[in-house]
Every structure is written in structure tokens, then in C-alpha cells.
N, C-alpha and C positions, 0 to 999 in steps of 0.2 A: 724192791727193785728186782725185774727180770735177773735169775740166776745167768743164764746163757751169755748174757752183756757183760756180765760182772766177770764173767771166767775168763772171755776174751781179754777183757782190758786187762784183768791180772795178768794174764799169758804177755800180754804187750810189755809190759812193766819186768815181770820177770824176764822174760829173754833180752830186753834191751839192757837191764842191772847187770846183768850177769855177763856179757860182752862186754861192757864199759867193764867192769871188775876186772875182767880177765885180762882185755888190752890197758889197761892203767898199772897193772902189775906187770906187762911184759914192756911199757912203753920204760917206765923207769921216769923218774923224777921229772916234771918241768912248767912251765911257767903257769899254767892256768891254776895249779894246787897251789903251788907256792905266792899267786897274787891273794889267795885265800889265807894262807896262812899269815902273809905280811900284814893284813891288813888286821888280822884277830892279835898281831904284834907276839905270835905263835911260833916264827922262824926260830929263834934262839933257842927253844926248848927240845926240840930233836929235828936231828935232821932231814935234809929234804926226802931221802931216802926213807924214813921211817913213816913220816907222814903219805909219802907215795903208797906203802902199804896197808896202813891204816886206809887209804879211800878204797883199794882196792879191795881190801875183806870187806870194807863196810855194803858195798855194791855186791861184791859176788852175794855174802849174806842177805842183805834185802832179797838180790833176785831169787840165789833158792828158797827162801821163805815164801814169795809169791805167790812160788812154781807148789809147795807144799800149799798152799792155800788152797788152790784149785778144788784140792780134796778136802781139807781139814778148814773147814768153813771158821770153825770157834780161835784162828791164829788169827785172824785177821786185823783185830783190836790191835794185836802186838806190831802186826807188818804198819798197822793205819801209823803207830808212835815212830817208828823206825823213821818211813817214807818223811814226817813232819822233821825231825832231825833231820833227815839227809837234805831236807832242800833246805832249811830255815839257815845251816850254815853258810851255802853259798850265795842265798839270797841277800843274807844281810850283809856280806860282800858289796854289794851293789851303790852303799854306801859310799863308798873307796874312790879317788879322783880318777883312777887308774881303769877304771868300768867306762868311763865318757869320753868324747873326742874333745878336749879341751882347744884345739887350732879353730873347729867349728861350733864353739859356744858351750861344752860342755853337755848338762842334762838339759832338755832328753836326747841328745844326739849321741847314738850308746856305740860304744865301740867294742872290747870286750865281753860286755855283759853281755852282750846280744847271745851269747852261749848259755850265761846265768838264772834274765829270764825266765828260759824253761823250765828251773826249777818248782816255777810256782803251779805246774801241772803234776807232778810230784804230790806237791804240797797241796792240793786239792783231793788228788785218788787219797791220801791220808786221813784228810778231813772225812772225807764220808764214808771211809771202813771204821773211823771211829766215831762217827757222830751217824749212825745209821737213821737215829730219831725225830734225826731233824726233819723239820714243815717242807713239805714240796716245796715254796718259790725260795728258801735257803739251800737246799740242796741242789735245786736246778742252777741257784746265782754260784755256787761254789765249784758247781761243775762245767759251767761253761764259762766262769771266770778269765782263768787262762791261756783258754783259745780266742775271745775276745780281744784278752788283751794284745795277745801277740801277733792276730791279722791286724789290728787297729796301729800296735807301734812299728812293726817291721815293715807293713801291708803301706804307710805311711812314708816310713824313711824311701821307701823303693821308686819318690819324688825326687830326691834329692840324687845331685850327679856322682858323691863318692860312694852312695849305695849301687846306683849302676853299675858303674866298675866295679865293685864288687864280688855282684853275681856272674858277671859277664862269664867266666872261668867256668863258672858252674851249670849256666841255661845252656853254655855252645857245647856242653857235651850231652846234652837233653833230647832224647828221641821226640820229647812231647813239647817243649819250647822252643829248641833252637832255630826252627826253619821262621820263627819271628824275627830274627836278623836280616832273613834274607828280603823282608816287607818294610821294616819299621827303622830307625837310631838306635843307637845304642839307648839312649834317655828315654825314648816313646815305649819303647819294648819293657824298660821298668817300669815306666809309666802304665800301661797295660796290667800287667802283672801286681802293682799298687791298688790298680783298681779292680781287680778281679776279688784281690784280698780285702776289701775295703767293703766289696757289696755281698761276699760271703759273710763277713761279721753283723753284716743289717738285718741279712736274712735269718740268720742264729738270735736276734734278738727278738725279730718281731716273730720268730716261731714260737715263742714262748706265750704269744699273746692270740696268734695265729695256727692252731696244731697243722692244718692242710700243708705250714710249712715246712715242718718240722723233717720230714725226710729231707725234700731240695738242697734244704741250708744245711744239713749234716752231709751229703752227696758235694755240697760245694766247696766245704770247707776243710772234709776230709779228704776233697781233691790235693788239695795246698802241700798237705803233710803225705800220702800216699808220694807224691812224684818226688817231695824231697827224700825219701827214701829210696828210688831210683839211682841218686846222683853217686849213694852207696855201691854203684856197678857200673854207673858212669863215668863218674869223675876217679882220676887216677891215685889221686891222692887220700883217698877216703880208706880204703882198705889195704893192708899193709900183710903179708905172707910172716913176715913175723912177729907182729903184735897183732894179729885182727883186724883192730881198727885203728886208725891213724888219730891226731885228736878233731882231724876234720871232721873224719868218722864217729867223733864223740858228738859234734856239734849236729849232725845230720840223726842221728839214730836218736833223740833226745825227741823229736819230732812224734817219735810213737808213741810218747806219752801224753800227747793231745789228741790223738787215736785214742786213747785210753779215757779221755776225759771226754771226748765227745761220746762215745760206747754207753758211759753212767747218762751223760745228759738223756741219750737217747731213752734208756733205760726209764729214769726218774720222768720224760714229759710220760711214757710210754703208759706207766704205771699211773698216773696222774689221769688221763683219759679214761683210761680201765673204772678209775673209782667212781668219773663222775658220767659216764652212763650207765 
């Protein structure tokens, strides 16, 4: 795999760990760690406060490891074990009745989780610092796995009316979405936006089989997550003068690690063409 992609996506990783680390230890204790910890039936053994600093060293740690990465190529094995840790905890969270809207059926209608999710982009850049050996179409499925999944489930839910509401808060302060209000519903405008996500994930698959696609569908889908990292100067709530970032801000900046995994895909179809002419 292209070095240059690798360095970028690590750069993404590390600087987004390392601001979660940092606003997580100045936010101080609250619900997103501790539905983590009820659920591992972990609350009773230290407190919320101690567990808040444990996530936080755990992230600043990851992300300066990253950031050393960049250079010392032979850590990476160590950051691939870490990255699988940090996500497999709150992944398997996801388990927990407390991750689903139970008033509208439960799974897969996610409520919570929808922050959680993310981890599995994590849990992918992991995968392939430590399994560098694997076969192209394993490594290509590992890396575009999680972007897949999350324009297919979010890209999805953004049908449904309490998704709308939702984002409403977050498109109307959008230089690049908002003026879709002043054309469409509230419903059609996520409606839109559903579908926008929907036929970016088509194009991510059939570039796998189609290389001609392969920039378009990364240009499209790395649109998705580019503007939701806007909302980080849009939206009021996201950034905070005394924690950095807010945990909206957690929710949003998570995003660059599908930046990160589309970076490797590109990388791995990249190298993949290279060999076979």
C-alpha cells in the first residue's frame, strides 16, 4: 500500500484520538462512557470519574502513537492491537437495549449507537496495520467495510421522520445543505440526503469491480464525511472554549476515521491496478 495514503489516514486518526482524549478528560464524567461501562456491569468497580480518565489516556495514547507512527513505521503492529481494543469495547456495547429506540421497534432503529457504529472504522485501520498480508479483495472488504456500512444504515434511517428531525439542527446551520429548506420538507430534504448516501455506497462497491470508479465513489462518499466535519464550525454546540469539543463534537470528528478508511481503500484498489498491469 501507497505510503502517502497510509500517512494521511494515520494523521486523521491521530489528530481526531488525541482531541477526543483531550475533551474527554476536560468534559469530566457522563453518560456515553458510563452506558459503556453499565453494560460490561463495570460501574461498581471505579468510579465514573476514574473510568472517564482511563478513556481519556486511552485516546490521547492511541493518538500519539499514530502521530509517532508517521515516522517509526515498525509501531504500527502495536497502534493496529490498541486501535482493535479501543473499538471492540464499545462496539460490543451495541449489544445493550440502551443503543436502540425501543418506542420505534428497537434494532435496527439505533439510537445511541449511532455514535458507536463508528467504531468499526477504528476497528478496521487496526485490522490492516496488523494484518498488512492479507489478499487484496480482504483487505479492500476490511477497508471499505465501515463506510459501507454506515452510508447504508444512517444513509437509510435519513427515510424515516425522527431521523429528519434529527439533523434538522445540524443541515440549517450548513453553508453546503441548508438552502435545501428553502426548496424541499423537512422529510424530502432527508430524503435527498438518504439518497445521496445510498448511491455513494453503490458506487464504493461497484468500484471494486469497476477501477474507472474508483476515484467518483471515494470523491462521493468522502463528500458525506468532509461536510460533516464542517458542522464542527457550524453547529454551535459541537465545540466548546473549555473542553474543545463538546460530545457532539465527539459524535462529528469520529467521521475522520472513515476518511481514514476510505484513504487505505483507495490505497489498496490503487496498488491492486499497479500489479495487474
Amino acid at each position: 500500500m501507497k505510503l502517502d495514503h497510509i500517512f494521511y489516514a494515520l494523521l486523521l486518526v491521530g489528530i481526531s484520538s488525541l482531541l477526543m482524549g483531550m475533551s474527554i478528560f476536560l468534559i469530566g464524567p457522563h453518560k456515553h462512557i458510563q452506558l459503556t461501562t453499565d453494560f460490561y456491569h463495570l460501574s461498581k468497580i471505579m468510579s465514573a470519574n476514574a473510568f472517564n480518565i482511563l478513556a481519556a489516556v486511552s485516546f490521547i495514547g492511541v493518538g500519539a502513537l499514530a502521530l509517532i507512527t508517521l515516522k517509526t513505521v515498525r509501531l504500527r503492529g502495536l497502534l493496529g492491537y490498541l486501535l482493535i481494543a479501543l473499538s471492540l469495547i464499545p462496539i460490543g456495547s451495541l449489544a445493550a437495549n440502551t443503543m436502540w429506540i425501543e418506542s420505534l421497534g428497537g434494532f435496527p432503529i439505533i439510537g445511541s449507537g449511532q455514535g458507536v457504529i463508528k467504531y468499526f472504522a477504528l476497528l478496521s485501520v487496526g485490522i490492516l496495520l496488523l494484518k498488512p498480508e492479507m489478499c487484496f479483495k480482504k483487505k479492500a472488504s476490511v477497508a471499505i467495510f465501515p463506510v459501507l456500512l454506515v452510508l447504508l444504515w444512517i444513509g437509510g434511517m435519513k427515510f424515516m421522520e425522527f431521523e429528519a428531525q434529527g439533523i434538522e439542527a445540524l443541515v440549517k446551520t450548513s453553508p453546503f445543505m441548508a438552502w435545501m429548506y428553502n426548496f424541499w420538507s423537512l422529510q424530502t430534504t432527508s430524503n435527498l440526503i438518504g439518497t445521496y448516501d445510498l448511491i455513494a455506497m453503490a458506487l464504493l462497491i461497484l468500484a471494486i469491480y469497476q477501477p474507472k470508479l474508483l476515484v467518483p465513489s471515494i470523491a462521493m462518499s468522502g463528500a458525506v464525511f468532509l461536510v460533516t466535519q464542517t458542522f464542527l464550525f457550524t453547529f454551535e454546540g459541537a465545540l466548546s472554549g473549555q473542553t474543545l469539543l463538546t460530545t457532539i463534537g465527539h459524535f462529528l470528528i469520529k467521521d475522520l476515521w472513515f476518511i481514514a478508511n476510505l484513504l487505505f481503500f483507495y490505497s489498496i484498489m490503487s496498488d491492486s491496478r499497479s500489479e495487474n498491469t
